[in-house]
C-alpha positions as CSV (number, residue, x, y, z in Angstrom):
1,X,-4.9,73.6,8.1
2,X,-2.0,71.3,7.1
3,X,-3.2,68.7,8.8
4,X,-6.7,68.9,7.3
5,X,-4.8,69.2,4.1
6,X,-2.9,65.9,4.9
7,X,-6.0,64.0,5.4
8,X,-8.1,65.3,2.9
9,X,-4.7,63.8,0.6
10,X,-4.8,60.5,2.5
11,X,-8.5,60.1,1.8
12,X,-8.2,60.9,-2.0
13,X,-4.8,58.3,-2.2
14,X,-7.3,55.4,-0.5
15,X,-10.3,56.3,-3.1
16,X,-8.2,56.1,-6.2
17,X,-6.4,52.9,-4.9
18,X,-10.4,51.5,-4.1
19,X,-10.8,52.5,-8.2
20,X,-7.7,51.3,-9.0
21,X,-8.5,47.6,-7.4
22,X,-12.0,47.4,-8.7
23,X,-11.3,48.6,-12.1
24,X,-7.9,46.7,-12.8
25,X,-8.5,43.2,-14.4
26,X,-7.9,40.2,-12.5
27,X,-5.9,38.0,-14.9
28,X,-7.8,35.1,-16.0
29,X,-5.8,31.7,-16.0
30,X,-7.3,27.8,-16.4
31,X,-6.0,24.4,-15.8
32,X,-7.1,21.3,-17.3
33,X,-10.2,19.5,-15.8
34,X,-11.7,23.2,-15.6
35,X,-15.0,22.9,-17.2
36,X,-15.9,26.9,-18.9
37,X,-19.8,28.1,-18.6
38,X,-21.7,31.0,-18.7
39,X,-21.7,30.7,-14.7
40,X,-17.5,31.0,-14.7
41,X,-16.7,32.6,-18.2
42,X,-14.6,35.0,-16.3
43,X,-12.1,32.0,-15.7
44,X,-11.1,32.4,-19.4
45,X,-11.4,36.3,-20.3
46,X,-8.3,37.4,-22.0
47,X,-7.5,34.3,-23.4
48,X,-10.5,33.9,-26.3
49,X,-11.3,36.4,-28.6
50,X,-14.3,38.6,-27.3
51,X,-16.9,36.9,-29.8
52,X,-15.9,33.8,-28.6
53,X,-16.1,35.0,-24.5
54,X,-19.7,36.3,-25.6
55,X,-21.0,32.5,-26.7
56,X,-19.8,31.1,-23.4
57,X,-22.1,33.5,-22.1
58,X,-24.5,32.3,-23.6
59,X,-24.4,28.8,-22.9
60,X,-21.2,27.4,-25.1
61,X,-19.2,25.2,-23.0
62,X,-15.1,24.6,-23.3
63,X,-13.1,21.6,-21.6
64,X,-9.8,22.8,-20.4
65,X,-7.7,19.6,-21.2
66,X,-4.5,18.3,-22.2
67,X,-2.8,16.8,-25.0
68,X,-0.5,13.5,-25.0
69,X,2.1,15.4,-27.3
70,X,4.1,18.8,-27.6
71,X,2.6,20.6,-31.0
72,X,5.8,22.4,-31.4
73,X,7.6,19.2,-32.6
74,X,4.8,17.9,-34.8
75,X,7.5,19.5,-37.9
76,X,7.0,18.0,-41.4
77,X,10.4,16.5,-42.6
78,X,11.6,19.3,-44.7
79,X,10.6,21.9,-42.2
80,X,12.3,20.1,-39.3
81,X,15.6,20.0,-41.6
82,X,15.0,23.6,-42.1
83,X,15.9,25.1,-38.8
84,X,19.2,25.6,-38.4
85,X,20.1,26.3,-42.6
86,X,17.6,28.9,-43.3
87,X,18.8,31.3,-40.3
88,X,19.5,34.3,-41.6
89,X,19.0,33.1,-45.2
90,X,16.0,35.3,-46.1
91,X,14.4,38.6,-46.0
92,X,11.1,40.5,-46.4
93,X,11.6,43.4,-48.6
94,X,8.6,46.2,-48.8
95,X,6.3,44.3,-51.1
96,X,6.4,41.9,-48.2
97,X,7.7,39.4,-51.0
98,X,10.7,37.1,-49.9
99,X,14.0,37.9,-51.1
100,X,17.6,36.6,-50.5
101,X,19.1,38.4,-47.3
102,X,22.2,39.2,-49.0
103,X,21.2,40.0,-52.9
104,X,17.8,41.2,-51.9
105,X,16.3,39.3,-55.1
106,X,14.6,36.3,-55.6
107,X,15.6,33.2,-53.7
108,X,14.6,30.7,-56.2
109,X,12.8,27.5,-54.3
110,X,12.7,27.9,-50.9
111,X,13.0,24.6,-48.8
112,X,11.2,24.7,-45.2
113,X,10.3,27.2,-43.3
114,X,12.2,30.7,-44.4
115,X,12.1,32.2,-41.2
116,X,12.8,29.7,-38.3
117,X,13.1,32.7,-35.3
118,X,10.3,35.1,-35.0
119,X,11.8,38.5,-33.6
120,X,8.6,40.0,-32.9
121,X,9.7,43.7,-32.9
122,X,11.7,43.2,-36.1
123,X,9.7,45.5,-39.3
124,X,7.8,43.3,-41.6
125,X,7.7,40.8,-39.0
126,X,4.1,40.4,-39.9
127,X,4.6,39.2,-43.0
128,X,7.4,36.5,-41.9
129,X,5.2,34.8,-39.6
130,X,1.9,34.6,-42.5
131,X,4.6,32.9,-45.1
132,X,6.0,30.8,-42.4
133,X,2.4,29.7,-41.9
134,X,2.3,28.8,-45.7
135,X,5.5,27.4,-46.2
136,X,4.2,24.8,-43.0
137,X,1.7,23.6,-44.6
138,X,3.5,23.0,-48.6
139,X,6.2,21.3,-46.7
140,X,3.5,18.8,-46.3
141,X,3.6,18.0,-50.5
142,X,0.6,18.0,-52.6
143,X,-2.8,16.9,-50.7
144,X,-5.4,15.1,-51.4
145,X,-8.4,16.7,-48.4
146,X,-12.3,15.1,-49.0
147,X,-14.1,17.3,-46.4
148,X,-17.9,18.2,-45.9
149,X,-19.8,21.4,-45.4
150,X,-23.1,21.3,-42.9
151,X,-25.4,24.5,-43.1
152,X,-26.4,25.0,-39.6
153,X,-29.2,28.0,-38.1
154,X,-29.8,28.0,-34.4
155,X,-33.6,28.2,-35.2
156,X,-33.3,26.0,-38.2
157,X,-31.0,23.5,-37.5
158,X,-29.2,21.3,-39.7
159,X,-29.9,23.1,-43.2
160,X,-28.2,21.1,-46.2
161,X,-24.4,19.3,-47.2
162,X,-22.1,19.6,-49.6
163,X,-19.4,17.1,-50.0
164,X,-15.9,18.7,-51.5
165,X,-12.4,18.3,-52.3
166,X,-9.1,19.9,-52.1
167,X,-6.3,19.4,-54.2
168,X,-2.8,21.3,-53.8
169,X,-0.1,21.0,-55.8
170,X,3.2,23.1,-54.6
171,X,6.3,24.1,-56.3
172,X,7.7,25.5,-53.5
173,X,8.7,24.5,-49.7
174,X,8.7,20.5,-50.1
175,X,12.6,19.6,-50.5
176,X,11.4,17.1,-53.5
177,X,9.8,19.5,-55.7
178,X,13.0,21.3,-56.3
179,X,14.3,20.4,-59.4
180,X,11.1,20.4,-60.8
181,X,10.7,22.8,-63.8
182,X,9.1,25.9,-62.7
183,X,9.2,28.8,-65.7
184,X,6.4,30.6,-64.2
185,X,7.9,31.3,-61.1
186,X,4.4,29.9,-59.4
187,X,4.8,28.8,-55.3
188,X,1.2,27.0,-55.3
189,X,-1.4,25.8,-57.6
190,X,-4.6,24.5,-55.8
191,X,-8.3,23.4,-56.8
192,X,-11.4,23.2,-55.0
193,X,-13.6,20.7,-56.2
194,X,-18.0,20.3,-55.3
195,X,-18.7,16.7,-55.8
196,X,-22.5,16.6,-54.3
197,X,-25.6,17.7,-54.1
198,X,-26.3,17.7,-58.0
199,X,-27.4,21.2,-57.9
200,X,-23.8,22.6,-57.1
201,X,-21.8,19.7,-58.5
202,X,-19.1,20.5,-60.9
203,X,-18.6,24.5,-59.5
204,X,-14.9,24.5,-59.3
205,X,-11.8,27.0,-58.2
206,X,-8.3,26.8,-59.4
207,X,-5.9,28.5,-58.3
208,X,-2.4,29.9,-59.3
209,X,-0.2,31.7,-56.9
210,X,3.2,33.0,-57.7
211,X,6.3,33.4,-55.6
212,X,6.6,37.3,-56.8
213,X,4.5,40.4,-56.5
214,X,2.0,39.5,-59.2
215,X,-1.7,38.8,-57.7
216,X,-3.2,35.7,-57.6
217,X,-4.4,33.8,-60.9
218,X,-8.0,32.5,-59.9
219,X,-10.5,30.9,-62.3
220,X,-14.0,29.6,-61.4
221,X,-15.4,26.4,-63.6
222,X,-19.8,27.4,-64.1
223,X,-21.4,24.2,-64.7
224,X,-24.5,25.6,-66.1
225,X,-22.2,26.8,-68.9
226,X,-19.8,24.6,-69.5
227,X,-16.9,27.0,-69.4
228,X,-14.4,28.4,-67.2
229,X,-14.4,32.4,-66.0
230,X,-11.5,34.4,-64.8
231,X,-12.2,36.1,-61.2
232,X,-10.9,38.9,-59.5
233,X,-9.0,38.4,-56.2
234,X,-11.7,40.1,-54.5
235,X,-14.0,37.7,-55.7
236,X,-12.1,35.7,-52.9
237,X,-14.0,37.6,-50.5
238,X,-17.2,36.5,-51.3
239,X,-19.3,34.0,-49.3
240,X,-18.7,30.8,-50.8
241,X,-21.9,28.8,-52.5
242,X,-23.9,30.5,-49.9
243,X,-21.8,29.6,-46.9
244,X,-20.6,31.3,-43.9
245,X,-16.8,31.0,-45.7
246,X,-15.4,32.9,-48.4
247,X,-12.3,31.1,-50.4
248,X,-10.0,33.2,-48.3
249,X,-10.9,31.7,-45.2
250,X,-9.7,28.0,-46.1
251,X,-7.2,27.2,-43.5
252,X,-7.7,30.2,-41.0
253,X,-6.0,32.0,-44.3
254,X,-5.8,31.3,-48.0
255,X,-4.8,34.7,-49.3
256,X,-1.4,35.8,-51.3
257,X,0.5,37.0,-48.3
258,X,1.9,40.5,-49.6
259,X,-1.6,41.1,-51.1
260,X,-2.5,42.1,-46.9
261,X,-1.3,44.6,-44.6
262,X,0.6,42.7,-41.5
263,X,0.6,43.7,-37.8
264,X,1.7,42.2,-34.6
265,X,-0.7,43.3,-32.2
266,X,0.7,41.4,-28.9
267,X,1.6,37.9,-28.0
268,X,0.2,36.2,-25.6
269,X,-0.9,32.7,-24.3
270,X,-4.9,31.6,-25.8
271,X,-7.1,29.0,-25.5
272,X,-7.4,27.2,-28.4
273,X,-9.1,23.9,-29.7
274,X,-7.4,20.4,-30.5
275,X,-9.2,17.4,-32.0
276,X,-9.0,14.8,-32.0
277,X,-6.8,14.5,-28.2
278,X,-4.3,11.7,-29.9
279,X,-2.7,11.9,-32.8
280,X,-4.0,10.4,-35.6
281,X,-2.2,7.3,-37.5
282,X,-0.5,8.0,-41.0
283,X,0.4,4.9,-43.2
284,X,1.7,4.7,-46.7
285,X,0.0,4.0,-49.5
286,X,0.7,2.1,-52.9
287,X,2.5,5.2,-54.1
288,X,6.2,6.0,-53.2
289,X,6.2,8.7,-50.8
290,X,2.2,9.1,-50.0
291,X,0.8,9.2,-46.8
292,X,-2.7,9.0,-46.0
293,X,-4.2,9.3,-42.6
294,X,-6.3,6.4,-40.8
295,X,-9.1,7.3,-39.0
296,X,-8.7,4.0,-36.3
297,X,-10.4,6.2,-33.7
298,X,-13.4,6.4,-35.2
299,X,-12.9,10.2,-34.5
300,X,-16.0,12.4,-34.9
301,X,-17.1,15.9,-33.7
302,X,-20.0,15.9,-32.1
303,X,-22.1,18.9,-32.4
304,X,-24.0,21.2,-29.7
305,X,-27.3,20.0,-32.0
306,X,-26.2,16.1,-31.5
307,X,-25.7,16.1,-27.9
308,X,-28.8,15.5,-25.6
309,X,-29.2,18.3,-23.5
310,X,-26.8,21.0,-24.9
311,X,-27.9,24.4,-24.3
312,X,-25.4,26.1,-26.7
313,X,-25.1,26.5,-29.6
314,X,-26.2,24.0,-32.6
315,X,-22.6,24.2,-34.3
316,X,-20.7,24.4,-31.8
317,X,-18.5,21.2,-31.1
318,X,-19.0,19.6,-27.7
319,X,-15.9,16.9,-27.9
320,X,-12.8,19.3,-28.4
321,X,-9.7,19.8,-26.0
322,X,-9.2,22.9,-25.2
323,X,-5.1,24.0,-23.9
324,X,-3.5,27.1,-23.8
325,X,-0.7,27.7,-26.8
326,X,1.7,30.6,-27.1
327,X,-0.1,32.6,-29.9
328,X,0.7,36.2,-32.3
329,X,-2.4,38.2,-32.4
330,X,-2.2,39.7,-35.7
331,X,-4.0,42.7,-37.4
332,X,-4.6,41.8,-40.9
333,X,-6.5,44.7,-43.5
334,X,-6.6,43.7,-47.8
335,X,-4.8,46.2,-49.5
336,X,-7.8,45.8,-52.3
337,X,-10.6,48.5,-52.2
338,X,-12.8,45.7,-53.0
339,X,-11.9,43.2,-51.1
340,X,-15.1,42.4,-48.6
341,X,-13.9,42.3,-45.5
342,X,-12.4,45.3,-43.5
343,X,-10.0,44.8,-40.8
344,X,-9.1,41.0,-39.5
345,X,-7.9,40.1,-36.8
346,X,-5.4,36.6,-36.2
347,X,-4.9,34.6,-33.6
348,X,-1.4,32.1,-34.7
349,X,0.6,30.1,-33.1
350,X,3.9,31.0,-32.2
351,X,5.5,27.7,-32.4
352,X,4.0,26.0,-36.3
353,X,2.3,28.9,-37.3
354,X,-1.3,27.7,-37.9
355,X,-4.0,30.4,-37.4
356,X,-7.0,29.3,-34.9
357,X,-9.2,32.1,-34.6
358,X,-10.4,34.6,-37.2
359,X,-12.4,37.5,-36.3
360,X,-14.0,39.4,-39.2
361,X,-14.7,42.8,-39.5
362,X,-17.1,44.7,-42.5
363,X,-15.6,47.3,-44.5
364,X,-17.3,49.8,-42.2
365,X,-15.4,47.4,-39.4
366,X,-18.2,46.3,-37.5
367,X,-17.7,42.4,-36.2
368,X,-19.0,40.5,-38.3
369,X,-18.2,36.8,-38.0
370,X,-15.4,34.7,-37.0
371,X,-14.0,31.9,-38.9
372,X,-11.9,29.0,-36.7
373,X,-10.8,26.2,-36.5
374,X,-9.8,23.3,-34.5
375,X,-5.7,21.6,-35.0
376,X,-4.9,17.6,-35.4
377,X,-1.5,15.9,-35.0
378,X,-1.0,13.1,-37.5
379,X,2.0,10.9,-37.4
380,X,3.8,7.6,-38.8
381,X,4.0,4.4,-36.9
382,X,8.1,4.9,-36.5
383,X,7.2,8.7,-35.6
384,X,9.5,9.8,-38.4
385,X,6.7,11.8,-40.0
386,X,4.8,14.2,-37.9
387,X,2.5,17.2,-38.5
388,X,-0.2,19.2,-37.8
389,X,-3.1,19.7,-39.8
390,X,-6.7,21.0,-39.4
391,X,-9.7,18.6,-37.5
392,X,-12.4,21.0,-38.3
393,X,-13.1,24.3,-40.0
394,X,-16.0,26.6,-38.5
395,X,-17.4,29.7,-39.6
396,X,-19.6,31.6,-37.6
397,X,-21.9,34.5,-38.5
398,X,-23.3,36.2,-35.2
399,X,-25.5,38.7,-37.7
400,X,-27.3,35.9,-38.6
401,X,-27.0,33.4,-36.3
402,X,-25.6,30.9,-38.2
403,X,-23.0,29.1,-38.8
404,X,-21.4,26.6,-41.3
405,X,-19.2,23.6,-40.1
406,X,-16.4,22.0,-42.4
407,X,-15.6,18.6,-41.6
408,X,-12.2,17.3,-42.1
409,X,-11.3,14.2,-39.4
410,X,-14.6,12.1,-40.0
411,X,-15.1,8.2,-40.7
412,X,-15.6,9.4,-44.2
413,X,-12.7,11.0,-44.8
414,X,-8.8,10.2,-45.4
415,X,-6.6,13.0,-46.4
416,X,-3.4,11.7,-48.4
417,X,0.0,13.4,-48.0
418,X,2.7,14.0,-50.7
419,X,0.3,12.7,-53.1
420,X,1.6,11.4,-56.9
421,X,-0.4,14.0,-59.0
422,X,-0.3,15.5,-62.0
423,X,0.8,18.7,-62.3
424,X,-1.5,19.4,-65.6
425,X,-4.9,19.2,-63.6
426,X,-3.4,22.7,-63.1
427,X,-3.4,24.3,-66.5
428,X,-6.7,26.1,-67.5
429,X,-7.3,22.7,-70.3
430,X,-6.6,20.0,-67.2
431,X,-8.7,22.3,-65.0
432,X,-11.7,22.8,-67.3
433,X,-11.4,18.7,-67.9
434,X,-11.4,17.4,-64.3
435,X,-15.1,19.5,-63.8
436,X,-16.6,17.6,-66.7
C-alpha cells in the first residue's frame, strides 16, 4: 500500500509540474532588427499594453530598432543643473501638492526637476514621478508648438484636418523665470489655439494652473458668440472638437497633478516608439535665448493608409523605431465625480518622465481607448542644449474604430523653445483678443 501510495504521489508531482510548464508564461524579449506581426506577436507580450498586443494581432507591425543616442541624457539645461541641488529639497504632502522638505510649506519657484531619485516604494511616490513629468517639460521655457489633427476611420479613411497651436507660458521650473513677479502663485498658463478649417477657427482654451491646491482655471473662447465661457475641470474630459482626444490627453497627460489619484503599479522594461531615429537640429532664432527646431530630415510619419500594401491599421505609423525603455506603470483614477474617464492606466519613463502609452477606461471601467504617443530628441549644434519632446500624438478609440493622429515633427512644422512672449496673452482680456 505505501508503495502504491508513493506512486500515486509521484504521478500527481509530474502532472502539476506538466500544468505548471504549460501554464507559466514564457517571458517575451526582442532585439533590434526583430520585425513584430500577427504571425510572432508573442515575441513582444508583456512589454506593450494589452490593446496595443491585440492590433499586432491584427495586422499592426512594429520595428524593433535602435537609437544613435541615450534618452536619459537628453536633460533641458535647468533640469540637468537640477540633479544634485534638489536631493532631498522637496516633499509631497497629502494633497499631493509640493512642499519644502523641512517647513512642509510652499517652496516658492521651483527650479528643475523636484525629485531627481525615484524610490518607488516611498508613499506618494506617484505623485513625485507625474510633477517630475511636468516640471521636464517647463524647464523647456515657454513654446511655441504648430501641430495638425487628421480624423482617420478604418472604413472611412482620411476624414478631415484641423491645423492648431500651442502656446505655454510657465512661471515655474525654467531657472529664468524666477524673479519674475508671480502674485497668483500660478506654475503654468497655456492656450490652445484652432487656426483652420473656417468652421472651427477661433475655438480657443486658456488655461491657468496654480502651484497650490486650488483647481485649475480653464476658459473656452466660442466664436459663434464672440465671448469667452468659464469651464469646469471636467469639461477637460470631454472629446475635443469631435476628436478621439480630450484636453487632458495633450502630452500623454495635461491634468493638475494632485487633482488625480497616483499608483505605482510595477516597473518594468516596454516597448515604446521613437521618431524620428536622429535627433532633430535646434538653432537660435532672432530672439535671445529662442530655440526653434529644424526639420533638415525632411522627417514625416508615414501612415498604415499611405504605405502600399499595409494590412494594418489606417493610423497607425509604419516609420517609427521601436526600443525597449525602463518604464513606471502607473494607475491613475480623477478624484472628480464628473470627470469622464474612469480608471487610467500610465506607461512613463523612468529616466525623463514622459508618459508613452495611455490606456483609457469608462467610468463603468470598460477599455475604452488609448491615447500615445511617439518621443523625439532635439538638440543644439554644440550639443549644449538637449531634450526630448513629442514626434506624434495618437489617440485611438477601439469602440469605434477610429482614430485621430496629431502631428508634431512634419515639413510644416517648427516648434520654438524658450520663446519671448507676452505674458498678457494670458489674462482673460489678452486671451479673449488673440481669438479675434
Amino acid at each position: 500500500m505505501r508503495k502504491w501510495t508513493q506512486v500515486v504521489r509521484c504521478l500527481i508531482g509530474m502532472w502539476v509540474l506538466m500544468c505548471l510548464a504549460f501554464s507559466t508564461p514564457v517571458w517575451a524579449d526582442v532585439a533590434p532588427g526583430d520585425v513584430i506581426t500577427k504571425d510572432n506577436w508573442e515575441k513582444i507580450q508583456g512589454l506593450v499594453p494589452d490593446p496595443v498586443l491585440n492590433w499586432i494581432k491584427k495586422g499592426d507591425v512594429l520595428e524593433i530598432g535602435e537609437i544613435p543616442y541615450k534618452p536619459g541624457e537628453y536633460l533641458p539645461p535647468g533640469v540637468r543643473d537640477s540633479l544634485v541641488p534638489n536631493l532631498g529639497k522637496y516633499e509631497v504632502n497629502a494633497e499631493g501638492v509640493i512642499v519644502d522638505s523641512k517647513t512642509g510649506k510652499d517652496p516658492g519657484f521651483i527650479t528643475g526637476l523636484p525629485f531627481p531619485k525615484i524610490d518607488p516604494n516611498e508613499p506618494n511616490v506617484g505623485f513625485k514621478i507625474m510633477h517630475n513629468k511636468n516640471y521636464y517639460t517647463y524647464a523647456t521655457g515657454c513654446i511655441n508648438v504648430p501641430f495638425q489633427v487628421t480624423w482617420i476611420g478604418r472604413s472611412t479613411g482620411k476624414e478631415r484636418e484641423i491645423d492648431c497651436q500651442y502656446l505655454t507660458y510657465v512661471l515655474d521650473g525654467e531657472p529664468s523665470q524666477k524673479n519674475r513677479p508671480n502674485p497668483d502663485n500660478i506654475e503654468m498658463n497655456s492656450i490652445i489655439r484652432i487656426l483652420a478649417p473656417f468652421d472651427v477657427r477661433g475655438t480657443n482654451v486658456l488655461l491657468l494652473r496654480y502651484r497650490d491646491n486650488r483647481a485649475d482655471s480653464n476658459f473656452t473662447y466660442v466664436p459663434s458668440i464672440r465671448r469667452v465661457r468659464r469651464m469646469s475641470p471636467a469639461n477637460r474630459s470631454d472629446a475635443f472638437l469631435g476628436t478621439d482626444f480630450c484636453v487632458d490627453d495633450a502630452w500623454g497627460y495635461a491634468g493638475k497633478v494632485n487633482a488625480f489619484e497616483w499608483k505605482i503599479i510595477r516597473k518594468e522594461d516596454q516597448v515604446v516608439p521613437f521618431f524620428p531615429k536622429d535627433p532633430i537640429p535646434l538653432t537660435k532664432t532672432d530672439k535671445p535665448g529662442e530655440w526653434k527646431t529644424v526639420n533638415a530630415g525632411n522627417w514625416q510619419p508615414i501612415l498604415g493608409i499611405d504605405k502600399p500594401g499595409y494590412t494594418g491599421s489606417p493610423w497607425f505609423p509604419t516609420n517609427f523605431t521601436w526600443i525597449k525603455r525602463p518604464t513606471y506603470v502607473m494607475e491613475c483614477k480623477a478624484k472628480d465625480p464628473y470627470y469622464n474617464y474612469g480608471t487610467q492606466y500610465l506607461w512613463v519613463d523612468a529616466e525623463f518622465y514622459q508618459p508613452t502609452w495611455k490606456v483609457i477606461h469608462d467610468r463603468a471601467n470598460s477599455y475604452w481607448k488609448v491615447e500615445w504617443q511617439c518621443q523625439a530628441a532635439f538638440e543644439s549644434p554644440d550639443k549644449q542644449v538637449r531634450l526630448l519632446g513629442l514626434g506624434a500624438m495618437i489617440a485611438t478609440d477601439d469602440r469605434s474604430d477610429h482614430s485621430c493622429f496629431l502631428w508634431l515633427v512634419h515639413p510644416r512644422n517648427s516648434t520654438v523653445y524658450w520663446e519671448a512672449q507676452d505674458i498678457n496673452d494670458y489674462s482673460l482680456a489678452g486671451f479673449q483678443n488673440l481669438c479675434k
